[in-house]
C-alpha positions in Angstrom: 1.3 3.8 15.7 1.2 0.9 12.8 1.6 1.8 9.5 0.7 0.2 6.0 2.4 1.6 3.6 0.2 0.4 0.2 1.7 0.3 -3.6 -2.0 -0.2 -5.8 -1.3 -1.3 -9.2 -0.5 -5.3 -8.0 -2.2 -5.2 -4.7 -5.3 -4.4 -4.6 -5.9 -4.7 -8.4 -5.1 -7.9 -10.7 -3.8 -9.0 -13.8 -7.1 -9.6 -15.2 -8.6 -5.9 -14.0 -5.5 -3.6 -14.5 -6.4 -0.1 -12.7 -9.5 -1.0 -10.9 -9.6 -2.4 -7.3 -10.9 -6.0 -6.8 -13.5 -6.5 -4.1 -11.7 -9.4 -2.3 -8.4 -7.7 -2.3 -10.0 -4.6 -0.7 -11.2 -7.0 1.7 -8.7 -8.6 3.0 -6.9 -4.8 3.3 -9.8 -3.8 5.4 -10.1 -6.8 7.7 -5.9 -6.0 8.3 -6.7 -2.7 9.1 -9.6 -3.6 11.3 -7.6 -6.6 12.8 -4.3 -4.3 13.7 -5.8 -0.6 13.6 -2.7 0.4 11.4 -3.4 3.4 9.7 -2.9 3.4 6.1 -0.2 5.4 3.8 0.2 5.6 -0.1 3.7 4.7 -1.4 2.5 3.6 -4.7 3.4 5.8 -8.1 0.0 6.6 -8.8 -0.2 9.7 -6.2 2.8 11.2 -8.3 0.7 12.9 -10.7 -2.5 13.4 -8.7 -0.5 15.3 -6.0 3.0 16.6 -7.5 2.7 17.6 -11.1 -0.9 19.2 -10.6 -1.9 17.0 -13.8 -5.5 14.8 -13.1 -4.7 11.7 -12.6 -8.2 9.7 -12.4 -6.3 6.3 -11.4 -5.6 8.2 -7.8 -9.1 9.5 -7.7 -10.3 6.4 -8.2 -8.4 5.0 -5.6 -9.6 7.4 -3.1 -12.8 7.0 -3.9 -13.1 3.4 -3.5 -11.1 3.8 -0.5 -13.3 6.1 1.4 -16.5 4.6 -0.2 -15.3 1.4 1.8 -14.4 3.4 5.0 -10.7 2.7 4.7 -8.7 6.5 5.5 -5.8 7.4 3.9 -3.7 8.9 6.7 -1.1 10.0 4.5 1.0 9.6 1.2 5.2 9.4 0.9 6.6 12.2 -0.8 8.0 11.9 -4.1 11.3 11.2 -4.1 14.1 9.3 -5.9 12.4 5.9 -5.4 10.0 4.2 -3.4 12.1 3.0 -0.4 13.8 6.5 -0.3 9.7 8.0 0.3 9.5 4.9 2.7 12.5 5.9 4.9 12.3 9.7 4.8 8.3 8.9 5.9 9.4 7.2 8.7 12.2 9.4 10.0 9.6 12.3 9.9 6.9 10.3 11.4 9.3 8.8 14.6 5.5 7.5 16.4 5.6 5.2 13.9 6.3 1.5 15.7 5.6 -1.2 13.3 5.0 -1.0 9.8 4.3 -3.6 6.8 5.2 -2.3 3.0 2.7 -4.1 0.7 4.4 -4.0 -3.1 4.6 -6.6 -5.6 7.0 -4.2 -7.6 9.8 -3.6 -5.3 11.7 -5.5 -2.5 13.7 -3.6 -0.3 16.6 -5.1 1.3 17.0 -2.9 4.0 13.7 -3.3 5.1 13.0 -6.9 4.5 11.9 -8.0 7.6 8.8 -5.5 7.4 7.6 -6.3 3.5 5.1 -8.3 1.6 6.2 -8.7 -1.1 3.6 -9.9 -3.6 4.0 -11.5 -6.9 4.1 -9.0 -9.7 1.2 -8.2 -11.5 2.8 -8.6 -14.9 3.9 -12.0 -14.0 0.0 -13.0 -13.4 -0.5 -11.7 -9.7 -3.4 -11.2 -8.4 -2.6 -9.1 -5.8 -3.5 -9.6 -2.1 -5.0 -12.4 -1.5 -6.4 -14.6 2.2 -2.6 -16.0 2.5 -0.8 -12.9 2.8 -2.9 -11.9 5.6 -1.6 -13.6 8.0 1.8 -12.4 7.4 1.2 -8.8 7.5 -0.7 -8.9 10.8 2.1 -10.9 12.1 4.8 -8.0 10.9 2.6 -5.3 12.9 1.9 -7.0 15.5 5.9 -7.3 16.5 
């Protein structure tokens, strides 16, 4: 099985629309998914609150909404843990049918898992999240 796992806030958002999901990086997510048929999981913060603390969180909502809305599944979410490439790993050793994976983040880089990120330029900095070059080299990480 391939496996995206998706930060939000810097991916599929912008610097110019913080919180709400551009139409052309939701695209380009899709036609990855479509292209590969990875299945897609939520590392990003936002599904801290939403699913852990019990507290609304209407950024997550959102996200699922547009998601399904789009006819993009999320198949699952990382647990909350220390940090973000701690929820990667422990997903992955409890998901062992998991062959290839690309992490999509413009927050962190993980050095232990370099050779399976994209790591986008952060949103704070003026990123603009995913964009028609990065494309090519996520379908080229799960397509190993």
């Amino acid at each position: 099985m391939k496996v995206i796992f998706l930060d939000f806030n810097g991916v599929l958002d912008n610097s110019e629309n913080y919180n709400i999901v551009d139409e052309e990086n939701l695209s380009i997510l899709k036609e990855v998914i479509d292209e590969t048929g990875a299945k897609l999981v939520i590392s990003s913060s936002v599904k801290n609150t939403f699913f852990y603390s019990g507290h609304h969180n209407r950024i997550m909502e959102y996200l699922i909404d547009v998601l399904t809305e789009n006819n993009i599944e999320i198949y699952g979410l990382t647990p909350w843990l220390k940090n973000r490439e701690m929820e990667i790993q422990d997903y992955l050793e409890k998901n062992p049918d998991i062959s290839e994976y690309c992490i999509i983040d413009d927050d962190f880089y993980f050095e232990s898992m370099k050779e399976h990120m994209v790591k986008l330029k952060h949103q704070l900095l003026g990123g603009n999240g995913l964009k028609e070059t990065d494309k090519n080299q996520i379908i080229k990480i799960l397509k190993r």
